[in-house]
N, CA, C and O atoms as a Tripos MOL2 file, in Angstrom:
@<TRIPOS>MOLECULE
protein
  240   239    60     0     0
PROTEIN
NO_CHARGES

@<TRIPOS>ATOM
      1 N          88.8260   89.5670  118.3950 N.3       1 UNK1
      2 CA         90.0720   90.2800  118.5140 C.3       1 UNK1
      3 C          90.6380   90.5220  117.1110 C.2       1 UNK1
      4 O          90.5610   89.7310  116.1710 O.2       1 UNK1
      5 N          91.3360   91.9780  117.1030 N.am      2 UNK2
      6 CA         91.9900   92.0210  115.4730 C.3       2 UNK2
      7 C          93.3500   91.9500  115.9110 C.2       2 UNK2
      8 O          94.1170   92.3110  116.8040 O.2       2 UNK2
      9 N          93.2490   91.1540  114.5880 N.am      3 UNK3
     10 CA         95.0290   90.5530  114.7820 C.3       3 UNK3
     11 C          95.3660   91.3840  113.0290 C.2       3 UNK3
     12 O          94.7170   91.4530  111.9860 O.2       3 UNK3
     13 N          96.9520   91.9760  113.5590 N.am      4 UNK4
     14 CA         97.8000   92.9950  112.4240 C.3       4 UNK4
     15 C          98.3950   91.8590  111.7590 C.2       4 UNK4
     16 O          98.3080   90.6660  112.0520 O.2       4 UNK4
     17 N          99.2070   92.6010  110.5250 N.am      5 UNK5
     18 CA        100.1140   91.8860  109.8960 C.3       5 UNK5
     19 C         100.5950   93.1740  109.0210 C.2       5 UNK5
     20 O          99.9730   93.9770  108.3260 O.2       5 UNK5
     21 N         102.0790   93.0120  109.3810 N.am      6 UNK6
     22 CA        102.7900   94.4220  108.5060 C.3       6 UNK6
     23 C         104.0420   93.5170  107.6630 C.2       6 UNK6
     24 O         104.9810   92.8300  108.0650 O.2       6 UNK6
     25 N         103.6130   93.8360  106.5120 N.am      7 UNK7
     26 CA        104.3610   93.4390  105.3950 C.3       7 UNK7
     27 C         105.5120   94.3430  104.8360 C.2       7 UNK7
     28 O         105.1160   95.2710  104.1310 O.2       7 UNK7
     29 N         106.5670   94.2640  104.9820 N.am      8 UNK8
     30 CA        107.6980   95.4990  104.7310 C.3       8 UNK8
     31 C         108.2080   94.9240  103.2260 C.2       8 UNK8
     32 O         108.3320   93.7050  103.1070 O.2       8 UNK8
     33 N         108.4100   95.5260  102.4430 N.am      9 UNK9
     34 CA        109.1430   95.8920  101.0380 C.3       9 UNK9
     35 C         110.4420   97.0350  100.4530 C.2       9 UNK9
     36 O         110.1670   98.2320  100.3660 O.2       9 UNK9
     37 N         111.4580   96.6630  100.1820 N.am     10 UNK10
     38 CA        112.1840   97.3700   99.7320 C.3      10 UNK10
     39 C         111.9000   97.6430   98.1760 C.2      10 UNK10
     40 O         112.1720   98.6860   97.5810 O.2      10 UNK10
     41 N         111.3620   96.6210   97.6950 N.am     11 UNK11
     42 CA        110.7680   96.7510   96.3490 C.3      11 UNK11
     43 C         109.5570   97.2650   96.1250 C.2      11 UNK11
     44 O         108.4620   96.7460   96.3420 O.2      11 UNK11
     45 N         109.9300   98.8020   95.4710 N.am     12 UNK12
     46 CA        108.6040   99.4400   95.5730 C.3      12 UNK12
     47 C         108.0460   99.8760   94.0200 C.2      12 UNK12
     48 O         107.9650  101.0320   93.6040 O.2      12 UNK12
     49 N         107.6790   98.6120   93.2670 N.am     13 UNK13
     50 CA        107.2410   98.5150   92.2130 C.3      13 UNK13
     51 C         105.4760   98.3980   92.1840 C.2      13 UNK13
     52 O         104.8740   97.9310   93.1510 O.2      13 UNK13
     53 N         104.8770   98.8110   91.1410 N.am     14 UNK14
     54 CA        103.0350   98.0500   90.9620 C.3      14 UNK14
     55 C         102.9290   96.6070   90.9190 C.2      14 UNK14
     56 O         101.9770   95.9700   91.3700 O.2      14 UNK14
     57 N         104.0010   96.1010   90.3260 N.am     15 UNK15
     58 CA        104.2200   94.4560   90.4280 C.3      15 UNK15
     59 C         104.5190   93.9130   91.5690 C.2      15 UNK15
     60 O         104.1530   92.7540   91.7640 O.2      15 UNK15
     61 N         105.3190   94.6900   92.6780 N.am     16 UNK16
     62 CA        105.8260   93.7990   93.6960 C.3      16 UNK16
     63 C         104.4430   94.2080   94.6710 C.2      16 UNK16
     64 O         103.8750   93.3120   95.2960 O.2      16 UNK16
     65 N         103.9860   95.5620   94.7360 N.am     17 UNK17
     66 CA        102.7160   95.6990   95.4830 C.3      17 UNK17
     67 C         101.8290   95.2930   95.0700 C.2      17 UNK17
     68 O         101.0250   95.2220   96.0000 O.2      17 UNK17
     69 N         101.2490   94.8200   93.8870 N.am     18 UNK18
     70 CA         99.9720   94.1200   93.8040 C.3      18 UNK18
     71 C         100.0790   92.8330   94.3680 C.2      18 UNK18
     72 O          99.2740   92.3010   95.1320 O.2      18 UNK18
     73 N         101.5430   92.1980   93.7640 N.am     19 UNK19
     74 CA        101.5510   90.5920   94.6950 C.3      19 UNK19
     75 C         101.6050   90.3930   96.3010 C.2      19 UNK19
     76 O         101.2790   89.3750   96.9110 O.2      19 UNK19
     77 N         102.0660   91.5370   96.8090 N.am     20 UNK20
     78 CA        102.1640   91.5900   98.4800 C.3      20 UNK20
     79 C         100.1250   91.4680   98.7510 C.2      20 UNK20
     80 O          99.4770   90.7740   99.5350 O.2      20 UNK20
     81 N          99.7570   92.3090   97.8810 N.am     21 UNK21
     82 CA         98.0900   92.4780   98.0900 C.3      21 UNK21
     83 C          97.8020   91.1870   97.3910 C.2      21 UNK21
     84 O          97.4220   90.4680   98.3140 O.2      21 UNK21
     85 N          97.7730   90.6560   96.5690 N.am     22 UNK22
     86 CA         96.9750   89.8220   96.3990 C.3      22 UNK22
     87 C          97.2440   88.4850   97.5880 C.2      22 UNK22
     88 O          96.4710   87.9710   98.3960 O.2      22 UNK22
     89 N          98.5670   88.2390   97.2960 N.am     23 UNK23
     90 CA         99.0600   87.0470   98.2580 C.3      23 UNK23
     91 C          98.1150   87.1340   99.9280 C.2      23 UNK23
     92 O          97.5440   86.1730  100.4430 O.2      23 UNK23
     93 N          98.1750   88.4110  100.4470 N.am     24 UNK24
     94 CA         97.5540   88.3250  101.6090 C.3      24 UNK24
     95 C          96.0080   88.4160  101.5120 C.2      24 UNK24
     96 O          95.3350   87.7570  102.3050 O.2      24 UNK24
     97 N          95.6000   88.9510  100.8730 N.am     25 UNK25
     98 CA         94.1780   89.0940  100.9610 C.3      25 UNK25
     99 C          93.1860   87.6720  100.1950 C.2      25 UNK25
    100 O          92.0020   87.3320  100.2080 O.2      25 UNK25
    101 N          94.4270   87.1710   99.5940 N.am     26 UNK26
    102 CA         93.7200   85.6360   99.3760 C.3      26 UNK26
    103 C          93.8730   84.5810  100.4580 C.2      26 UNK26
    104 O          93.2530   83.5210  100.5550 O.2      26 UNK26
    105 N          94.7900   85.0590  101.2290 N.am     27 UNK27
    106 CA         95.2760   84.2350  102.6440 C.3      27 UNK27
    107 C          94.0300   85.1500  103.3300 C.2      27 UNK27
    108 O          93.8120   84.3680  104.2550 O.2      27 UNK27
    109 N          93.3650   85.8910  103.4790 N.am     28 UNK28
    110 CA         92.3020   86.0000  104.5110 C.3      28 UNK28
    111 C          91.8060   87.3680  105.0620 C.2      28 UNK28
    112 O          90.8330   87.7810  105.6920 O.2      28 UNK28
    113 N          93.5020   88.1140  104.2540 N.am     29 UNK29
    114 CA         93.8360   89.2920  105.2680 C.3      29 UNK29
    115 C          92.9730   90.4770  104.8310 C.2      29 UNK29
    116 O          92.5620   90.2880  103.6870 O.2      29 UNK29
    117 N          92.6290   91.4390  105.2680 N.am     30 UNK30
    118 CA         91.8590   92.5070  104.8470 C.3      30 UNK30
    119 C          92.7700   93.7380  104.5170 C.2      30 UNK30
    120 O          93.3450   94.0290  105.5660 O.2      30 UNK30
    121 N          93.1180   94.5170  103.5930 N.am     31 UNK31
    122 CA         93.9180   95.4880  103.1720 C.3      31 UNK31
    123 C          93.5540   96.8460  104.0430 C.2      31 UNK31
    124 O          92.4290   97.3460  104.0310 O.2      31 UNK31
    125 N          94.4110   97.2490  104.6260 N.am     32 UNK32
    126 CA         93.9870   98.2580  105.5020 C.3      32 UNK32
    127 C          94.8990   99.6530  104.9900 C.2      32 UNK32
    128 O          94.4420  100.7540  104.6850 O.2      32 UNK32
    129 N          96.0150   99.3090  105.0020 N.am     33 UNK33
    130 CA         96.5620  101.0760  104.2040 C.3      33 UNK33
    131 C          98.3670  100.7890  103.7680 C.2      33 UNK33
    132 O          99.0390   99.9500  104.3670 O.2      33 UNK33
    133 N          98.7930  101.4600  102.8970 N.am     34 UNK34
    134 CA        100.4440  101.3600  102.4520 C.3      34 UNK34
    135 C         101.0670  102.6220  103.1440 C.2      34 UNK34
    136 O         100.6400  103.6990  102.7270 O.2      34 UNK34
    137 N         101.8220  102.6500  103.9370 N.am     35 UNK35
    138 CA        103.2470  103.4010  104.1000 C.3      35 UNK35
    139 C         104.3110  103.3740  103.2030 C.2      35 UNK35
    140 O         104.6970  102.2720  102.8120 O.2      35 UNK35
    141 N         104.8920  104.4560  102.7780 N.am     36 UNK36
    142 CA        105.9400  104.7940  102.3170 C.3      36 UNK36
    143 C         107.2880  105.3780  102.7010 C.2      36 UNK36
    144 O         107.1820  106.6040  102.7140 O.2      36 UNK36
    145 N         108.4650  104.9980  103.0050 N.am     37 UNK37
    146 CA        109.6050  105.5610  103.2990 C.3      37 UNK37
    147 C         110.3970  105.7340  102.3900 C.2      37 UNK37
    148 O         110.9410  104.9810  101.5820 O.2      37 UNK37
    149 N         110.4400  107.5180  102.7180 N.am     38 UNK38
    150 CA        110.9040  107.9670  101.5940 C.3      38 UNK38
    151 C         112.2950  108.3880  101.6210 C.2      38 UNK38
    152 O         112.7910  108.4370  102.7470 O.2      38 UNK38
    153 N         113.0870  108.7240  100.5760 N.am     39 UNK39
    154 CA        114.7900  109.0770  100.9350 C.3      39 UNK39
    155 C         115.1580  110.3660  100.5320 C.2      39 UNK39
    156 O         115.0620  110.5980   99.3270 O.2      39 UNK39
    157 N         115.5280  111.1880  101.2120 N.am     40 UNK40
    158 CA        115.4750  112.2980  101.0440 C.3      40 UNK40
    159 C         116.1750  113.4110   99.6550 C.2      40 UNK40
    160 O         115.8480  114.5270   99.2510 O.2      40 UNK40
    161 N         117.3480  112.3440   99.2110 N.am     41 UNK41
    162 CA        117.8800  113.2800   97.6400 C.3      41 UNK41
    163 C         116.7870  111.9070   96.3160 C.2      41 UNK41
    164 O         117.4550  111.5410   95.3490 O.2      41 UNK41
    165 N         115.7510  111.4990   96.3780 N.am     42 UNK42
    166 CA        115.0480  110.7640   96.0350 C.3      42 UNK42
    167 C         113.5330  111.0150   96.1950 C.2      42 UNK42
    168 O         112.9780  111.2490   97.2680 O.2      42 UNK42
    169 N         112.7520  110.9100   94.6150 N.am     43 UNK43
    170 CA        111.0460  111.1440   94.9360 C.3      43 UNK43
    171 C         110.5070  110.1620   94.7220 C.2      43 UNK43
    172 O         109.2780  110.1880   94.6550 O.2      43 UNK43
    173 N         111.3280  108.7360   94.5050 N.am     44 UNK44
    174 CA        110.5820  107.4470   94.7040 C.3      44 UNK44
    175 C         110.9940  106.9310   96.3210 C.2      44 UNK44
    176 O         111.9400  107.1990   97.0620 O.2      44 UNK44
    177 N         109.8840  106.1320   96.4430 N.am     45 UNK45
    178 CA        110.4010  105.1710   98.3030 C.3      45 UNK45
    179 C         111.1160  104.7220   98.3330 C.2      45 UNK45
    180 O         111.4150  104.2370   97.2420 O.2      45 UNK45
    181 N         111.9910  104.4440   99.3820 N.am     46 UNK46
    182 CA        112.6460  103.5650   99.2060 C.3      46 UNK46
    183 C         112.0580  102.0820  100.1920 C.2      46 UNK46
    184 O         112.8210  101.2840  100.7370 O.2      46 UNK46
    185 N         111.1040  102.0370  100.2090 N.am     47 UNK47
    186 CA        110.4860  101.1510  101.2050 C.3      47 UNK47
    187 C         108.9500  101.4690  100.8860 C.2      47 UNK47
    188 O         108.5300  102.6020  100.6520 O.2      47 UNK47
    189 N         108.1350  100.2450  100.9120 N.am     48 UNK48
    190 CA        106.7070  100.3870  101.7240 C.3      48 UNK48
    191 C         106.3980   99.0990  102.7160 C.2      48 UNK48
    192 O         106.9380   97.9940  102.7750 O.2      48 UNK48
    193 N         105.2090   99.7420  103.5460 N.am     49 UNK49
    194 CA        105.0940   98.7960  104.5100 C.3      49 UNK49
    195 C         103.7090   98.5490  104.2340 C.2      49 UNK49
    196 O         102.8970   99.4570  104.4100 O.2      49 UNK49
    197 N         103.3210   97.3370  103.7880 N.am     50 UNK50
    198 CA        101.5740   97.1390  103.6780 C.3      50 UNK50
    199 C         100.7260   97.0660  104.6020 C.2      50 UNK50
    200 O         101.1930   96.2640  105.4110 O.2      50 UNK50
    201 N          99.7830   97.4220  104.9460 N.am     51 UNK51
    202 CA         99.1750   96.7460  106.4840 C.3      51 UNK51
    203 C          97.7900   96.1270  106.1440 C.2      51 UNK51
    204 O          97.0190   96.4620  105.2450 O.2      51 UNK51
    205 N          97.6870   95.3670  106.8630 N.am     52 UNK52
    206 CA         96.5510   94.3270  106.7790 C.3      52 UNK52
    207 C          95.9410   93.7800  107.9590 C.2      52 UNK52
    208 O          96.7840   93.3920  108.7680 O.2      52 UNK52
    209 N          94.9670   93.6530  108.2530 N.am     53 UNK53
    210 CA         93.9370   93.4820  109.5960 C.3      53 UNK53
    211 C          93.3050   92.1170  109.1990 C.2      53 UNK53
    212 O          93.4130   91.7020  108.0450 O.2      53 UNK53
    213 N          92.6620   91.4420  110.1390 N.am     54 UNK54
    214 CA         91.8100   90.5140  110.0290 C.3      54 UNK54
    215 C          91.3640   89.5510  111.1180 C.2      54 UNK54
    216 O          92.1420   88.6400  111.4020 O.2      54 UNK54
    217 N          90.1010   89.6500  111.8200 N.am     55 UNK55
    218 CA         89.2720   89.0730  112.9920 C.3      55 UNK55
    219 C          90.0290   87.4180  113.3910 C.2      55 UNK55
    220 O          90.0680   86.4140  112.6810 O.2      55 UNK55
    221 N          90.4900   87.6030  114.5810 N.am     56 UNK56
    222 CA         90.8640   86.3240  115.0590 C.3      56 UNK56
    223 C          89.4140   85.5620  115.8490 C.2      56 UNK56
    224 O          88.2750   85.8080  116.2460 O.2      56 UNK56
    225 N          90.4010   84.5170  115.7260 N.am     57 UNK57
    226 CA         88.9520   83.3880  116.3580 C.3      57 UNK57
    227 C          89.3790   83.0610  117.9450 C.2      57 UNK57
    228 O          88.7430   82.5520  118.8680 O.2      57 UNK57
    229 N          90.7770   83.5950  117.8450 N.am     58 UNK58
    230 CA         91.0920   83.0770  119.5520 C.3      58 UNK58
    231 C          90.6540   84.2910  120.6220 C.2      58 UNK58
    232 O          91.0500   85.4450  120.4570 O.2      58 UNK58
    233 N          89.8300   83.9170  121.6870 N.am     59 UNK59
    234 CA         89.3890   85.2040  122.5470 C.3      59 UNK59
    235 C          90.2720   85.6400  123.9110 C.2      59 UNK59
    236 O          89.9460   86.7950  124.1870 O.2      59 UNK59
    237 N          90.3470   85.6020  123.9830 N.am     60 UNK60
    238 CA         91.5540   86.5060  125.5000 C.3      60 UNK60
    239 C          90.4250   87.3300  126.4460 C.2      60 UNK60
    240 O          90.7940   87.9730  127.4280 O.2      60 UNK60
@<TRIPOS>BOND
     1     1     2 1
     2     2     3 1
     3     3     4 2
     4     3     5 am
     5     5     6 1
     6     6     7 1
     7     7     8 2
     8     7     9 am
     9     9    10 1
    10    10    11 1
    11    11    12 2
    12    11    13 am
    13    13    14 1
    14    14    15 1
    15    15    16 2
    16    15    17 am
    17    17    18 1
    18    18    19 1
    19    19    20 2
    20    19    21 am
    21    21    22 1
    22    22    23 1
    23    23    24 2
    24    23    25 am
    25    25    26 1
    26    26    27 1
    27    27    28 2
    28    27    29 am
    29    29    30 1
    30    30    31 1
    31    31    32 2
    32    31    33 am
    33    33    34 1
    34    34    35 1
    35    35    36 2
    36    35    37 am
    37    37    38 1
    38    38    39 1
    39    39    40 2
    40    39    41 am
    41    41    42 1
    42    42    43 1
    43    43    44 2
    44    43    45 am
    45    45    46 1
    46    46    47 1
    47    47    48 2
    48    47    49 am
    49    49    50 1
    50    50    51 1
    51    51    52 2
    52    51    53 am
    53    53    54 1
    54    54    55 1
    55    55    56 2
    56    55    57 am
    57    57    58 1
    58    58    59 1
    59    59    60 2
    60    59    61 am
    61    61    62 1
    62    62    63 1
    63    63    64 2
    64    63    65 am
    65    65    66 1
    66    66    67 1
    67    67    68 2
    68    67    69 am
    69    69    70 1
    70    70    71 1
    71    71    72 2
    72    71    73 am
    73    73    74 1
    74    74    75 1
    75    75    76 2
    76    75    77 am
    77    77    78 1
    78    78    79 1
    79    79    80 2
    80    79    81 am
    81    81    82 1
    82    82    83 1
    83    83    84 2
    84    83    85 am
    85    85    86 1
    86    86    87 1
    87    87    88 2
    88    87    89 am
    89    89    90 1
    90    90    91 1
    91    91    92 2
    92    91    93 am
    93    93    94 1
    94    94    95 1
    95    95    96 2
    96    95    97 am
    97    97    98 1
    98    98    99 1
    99    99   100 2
   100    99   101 am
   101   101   102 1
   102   102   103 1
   103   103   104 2
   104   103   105 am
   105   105   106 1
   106   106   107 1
   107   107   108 2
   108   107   109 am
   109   109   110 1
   110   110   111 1
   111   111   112 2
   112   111   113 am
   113   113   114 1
   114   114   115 1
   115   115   116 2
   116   115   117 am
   117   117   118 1
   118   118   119 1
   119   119   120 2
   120   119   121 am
   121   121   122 1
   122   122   123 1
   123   123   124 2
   124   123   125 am
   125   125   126 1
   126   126   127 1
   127   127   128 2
   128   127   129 am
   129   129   130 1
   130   130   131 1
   131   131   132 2
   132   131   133 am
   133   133   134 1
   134   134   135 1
   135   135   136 2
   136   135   137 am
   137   137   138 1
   138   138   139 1
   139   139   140 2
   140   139   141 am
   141   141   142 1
   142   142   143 1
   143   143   144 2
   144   143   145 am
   145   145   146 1
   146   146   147 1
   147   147   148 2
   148   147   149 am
   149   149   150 1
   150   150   151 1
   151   151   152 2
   152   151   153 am
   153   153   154 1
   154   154   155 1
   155   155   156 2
   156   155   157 am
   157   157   158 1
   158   158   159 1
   159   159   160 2
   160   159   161 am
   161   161   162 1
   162   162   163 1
   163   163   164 2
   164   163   165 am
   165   165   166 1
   166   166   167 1
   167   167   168 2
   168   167   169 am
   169   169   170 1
   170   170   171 1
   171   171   172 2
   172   171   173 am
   173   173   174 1
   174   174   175 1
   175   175   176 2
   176   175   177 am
   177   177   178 1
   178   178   179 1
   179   179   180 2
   180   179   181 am
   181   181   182 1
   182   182   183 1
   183   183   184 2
   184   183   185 am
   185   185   186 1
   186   186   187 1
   187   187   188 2
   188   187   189 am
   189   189   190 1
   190   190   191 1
   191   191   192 2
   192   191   193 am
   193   193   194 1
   194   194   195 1
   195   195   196 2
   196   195   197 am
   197   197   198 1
   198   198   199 1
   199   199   200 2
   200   199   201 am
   201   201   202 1
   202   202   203 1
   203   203   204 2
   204   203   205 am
   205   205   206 1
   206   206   207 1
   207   207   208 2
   208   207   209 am
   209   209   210 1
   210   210   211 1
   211   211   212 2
   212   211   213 am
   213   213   214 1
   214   214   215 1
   215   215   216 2
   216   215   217 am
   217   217   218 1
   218   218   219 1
   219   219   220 2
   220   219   221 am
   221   221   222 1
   222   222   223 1
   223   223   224 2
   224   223   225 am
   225   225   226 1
   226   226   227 1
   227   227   228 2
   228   227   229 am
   229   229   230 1
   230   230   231 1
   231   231   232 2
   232   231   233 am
   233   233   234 1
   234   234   235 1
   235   235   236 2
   236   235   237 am
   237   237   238 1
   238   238   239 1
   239   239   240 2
@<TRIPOS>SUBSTRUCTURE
     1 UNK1         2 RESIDUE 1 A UNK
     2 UNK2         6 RESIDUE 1 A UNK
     3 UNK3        10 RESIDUE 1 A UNK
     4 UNK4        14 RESIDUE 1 A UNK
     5 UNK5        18 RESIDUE 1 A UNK
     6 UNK6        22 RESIDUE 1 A UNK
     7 UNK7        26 RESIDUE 1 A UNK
     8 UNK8        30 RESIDUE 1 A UNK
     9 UNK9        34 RESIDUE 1 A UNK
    10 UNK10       38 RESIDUE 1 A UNK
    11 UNK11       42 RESIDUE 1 A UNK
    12 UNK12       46 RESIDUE 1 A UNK
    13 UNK13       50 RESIDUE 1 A UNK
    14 UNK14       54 RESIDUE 1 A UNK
    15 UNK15       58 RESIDUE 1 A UNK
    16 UNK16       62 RESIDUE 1 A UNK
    17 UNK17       66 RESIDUE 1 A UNK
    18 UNK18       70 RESIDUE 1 A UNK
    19 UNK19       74 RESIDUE 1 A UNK
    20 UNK20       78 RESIDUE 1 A UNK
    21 UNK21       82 RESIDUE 1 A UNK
    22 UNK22       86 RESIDUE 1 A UNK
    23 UNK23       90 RESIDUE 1 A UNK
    24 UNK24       94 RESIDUE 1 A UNK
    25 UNK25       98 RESIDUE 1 A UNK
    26 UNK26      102 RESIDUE 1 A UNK
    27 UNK27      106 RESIDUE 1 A UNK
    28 UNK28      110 RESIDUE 1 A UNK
    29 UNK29      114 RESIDUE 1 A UNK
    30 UNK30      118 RESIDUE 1 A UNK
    31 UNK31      122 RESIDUE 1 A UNK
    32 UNK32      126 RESIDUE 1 A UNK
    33 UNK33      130 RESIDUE 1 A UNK
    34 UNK34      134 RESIDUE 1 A UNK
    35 UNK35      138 RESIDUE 1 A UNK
    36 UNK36      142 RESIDUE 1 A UNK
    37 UNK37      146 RESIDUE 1 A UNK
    38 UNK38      150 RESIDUE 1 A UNK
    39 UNK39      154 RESIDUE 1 A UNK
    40 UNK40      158 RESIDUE 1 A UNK
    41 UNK41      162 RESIDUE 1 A UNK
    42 UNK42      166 RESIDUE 1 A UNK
    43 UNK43      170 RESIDUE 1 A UNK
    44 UNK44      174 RESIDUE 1 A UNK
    45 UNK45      178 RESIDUE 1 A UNK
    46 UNK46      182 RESIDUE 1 A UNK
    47 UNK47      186 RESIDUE 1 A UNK
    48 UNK48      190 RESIDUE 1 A UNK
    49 UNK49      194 RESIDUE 1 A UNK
    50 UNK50      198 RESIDUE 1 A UNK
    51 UNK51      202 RESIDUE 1 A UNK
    52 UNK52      206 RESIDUE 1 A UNK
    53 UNK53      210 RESIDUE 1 A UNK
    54 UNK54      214 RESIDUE 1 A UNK
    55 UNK55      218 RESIDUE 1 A UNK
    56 UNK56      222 RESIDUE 1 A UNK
    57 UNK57      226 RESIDUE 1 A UNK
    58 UNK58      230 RESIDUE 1 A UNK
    59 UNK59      234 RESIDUE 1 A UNK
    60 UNK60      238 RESIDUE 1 A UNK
């Protein structure tokens, strides 16, 4: 079974996203894709959401 994990950020720096990525993907997680929310009188995000996947061991 794949089990998600969505990581939300208001801090949308290369520093604060590399540590969201490293922190999880050394915990196990597999990097799957970044969302961005964006603000409309603004061309930086004001948000990203990281997503990350990774095979559970419990079966259902």
């Amino acid at each position: 079974m794949v089990e998600y994990k969505v990581v939300e950020t208001s801090l949308v720096t290369d520093e604060a996203l590399e540590e969201i990525l490293n922190e999880w993907t050394a915990a196990g997680w597999h990097y799957e894709s970044i969302q961005f929310a964006m603000r409309e009188a603004s061309k930086r995000p004001a948000m990203a959401f990281v997503l990350f996947t990774r095979q559970s061991s419990a079966t259902d």
